[in-house]
C-alpha positions as CSV (number, residue, x, y, z in Angstrom):
1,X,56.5,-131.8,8.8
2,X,53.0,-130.4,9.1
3,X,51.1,-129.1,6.1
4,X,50.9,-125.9,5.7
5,X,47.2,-124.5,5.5
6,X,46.7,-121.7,2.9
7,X,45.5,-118.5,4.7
8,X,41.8,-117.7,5.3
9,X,41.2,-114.9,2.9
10,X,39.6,-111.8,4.7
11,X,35.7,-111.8,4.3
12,X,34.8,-109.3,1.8
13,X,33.7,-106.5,3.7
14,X,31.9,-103.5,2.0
15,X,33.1,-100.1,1.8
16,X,30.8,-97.8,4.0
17,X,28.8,-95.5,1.2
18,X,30.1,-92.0,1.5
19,X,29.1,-89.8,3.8
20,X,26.6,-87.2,2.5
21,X,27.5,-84.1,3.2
22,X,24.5,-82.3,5.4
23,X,23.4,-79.3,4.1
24,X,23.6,-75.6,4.8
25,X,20.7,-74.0,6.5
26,X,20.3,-71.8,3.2
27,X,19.9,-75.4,1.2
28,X,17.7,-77.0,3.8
29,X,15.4,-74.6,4.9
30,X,14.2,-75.4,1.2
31,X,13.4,-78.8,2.0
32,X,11.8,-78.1,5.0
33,X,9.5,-75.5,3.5
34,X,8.5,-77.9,0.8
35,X,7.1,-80.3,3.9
36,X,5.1,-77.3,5.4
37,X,1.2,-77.5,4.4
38,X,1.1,-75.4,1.2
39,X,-2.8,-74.9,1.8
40,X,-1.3,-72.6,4.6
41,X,-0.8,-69.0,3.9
42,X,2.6,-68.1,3.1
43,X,2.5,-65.5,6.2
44,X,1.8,-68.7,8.3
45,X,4.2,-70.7,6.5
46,X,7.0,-68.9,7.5
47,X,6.2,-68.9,11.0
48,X,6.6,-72.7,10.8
49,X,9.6,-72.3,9.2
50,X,11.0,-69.7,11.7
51,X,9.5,-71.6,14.9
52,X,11.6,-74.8,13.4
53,X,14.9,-72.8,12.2
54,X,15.5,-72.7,16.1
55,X,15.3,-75.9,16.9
56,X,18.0,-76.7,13.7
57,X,21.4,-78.2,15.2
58,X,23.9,-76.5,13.1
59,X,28.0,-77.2,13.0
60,X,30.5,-75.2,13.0
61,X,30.5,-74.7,9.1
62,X,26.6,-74.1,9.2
63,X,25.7,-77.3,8.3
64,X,22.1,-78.5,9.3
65,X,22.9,-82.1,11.2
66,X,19.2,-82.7,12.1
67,X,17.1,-82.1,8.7
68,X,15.5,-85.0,8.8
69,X,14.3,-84.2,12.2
70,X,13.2,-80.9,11.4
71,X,11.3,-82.3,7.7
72,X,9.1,-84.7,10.1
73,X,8.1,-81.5,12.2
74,X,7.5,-79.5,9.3
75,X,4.6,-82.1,8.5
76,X,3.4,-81.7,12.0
77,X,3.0,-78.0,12.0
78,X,0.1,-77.3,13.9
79,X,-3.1,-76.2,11.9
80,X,-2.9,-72.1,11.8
81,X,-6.5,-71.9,14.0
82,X,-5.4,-73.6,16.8
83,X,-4.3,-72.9,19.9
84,X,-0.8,-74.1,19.3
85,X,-1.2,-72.4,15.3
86,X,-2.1,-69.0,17.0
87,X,0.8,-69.1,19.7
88,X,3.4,-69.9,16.6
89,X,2.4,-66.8,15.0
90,X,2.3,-65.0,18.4
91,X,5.9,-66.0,18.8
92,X,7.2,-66.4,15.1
93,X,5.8,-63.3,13.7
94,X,5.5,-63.8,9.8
C-alpha cells in the first residue's frame, strides 16, 4: 500500500489591504486646492479648481474616483499670464 503524502499546505497568500474609500468632491476639492500654486491669486486659484472640478469622475454616491488624476493637474495649472492662464479665467470665471 502506497504512502500517503501529507497535503501541500496552501501558500500563505496576503489579504489585499482594504480598499480606501475615495472621497467626496466636498473632501477632495481640498486636496486639490492644496496642489494649486498658492503664489497665485485666490481669484485665479479657483478658476483652476473650477476648470479641474469638470474633468472630476464622480460615482453614483459622489465620490471623486480620479483624485489623484486631478492632484497631478492641479500642479500643472498653467501660469495665470499665459495664454492658456488667461483662457482659464475666460472660461472659469473666479
Amino acid at each position: 500500500m502506497p504512502e500517503e503524502q501529507p497535503e501541500a499546505a496552501a501558500p500563505s497568500v496576503p489579504a489585499p489591504p482594504p480598499a480606501t474609500a475615495a472621497p467626496l468632491w466636498e473632501d477632495g476639492s481640498v486636496v486639490v486646492w492644496r496642489n494649486i500654486d498658492r503664489a497665485w491669486s485666490r481669484a485665479y486659484r479657483t478658476s483652476c479648481l473650477l476648470a479641474l472640478r469638470d474633468r472630476a469622475i464622480v460615482d453614483g454616491a459622489g465620490r471623486v474616483l480620479n483624485l489623484d488624476e486631478l492632484v497631478d493637474l492641479a500642479r500643472q495649472s498653467p501660469e495665470p499670464d499665459t495664454p492658456r492662464g488667461r483662457d482659464l479665467v475666460a472660461r472659469y470665471p473666479a
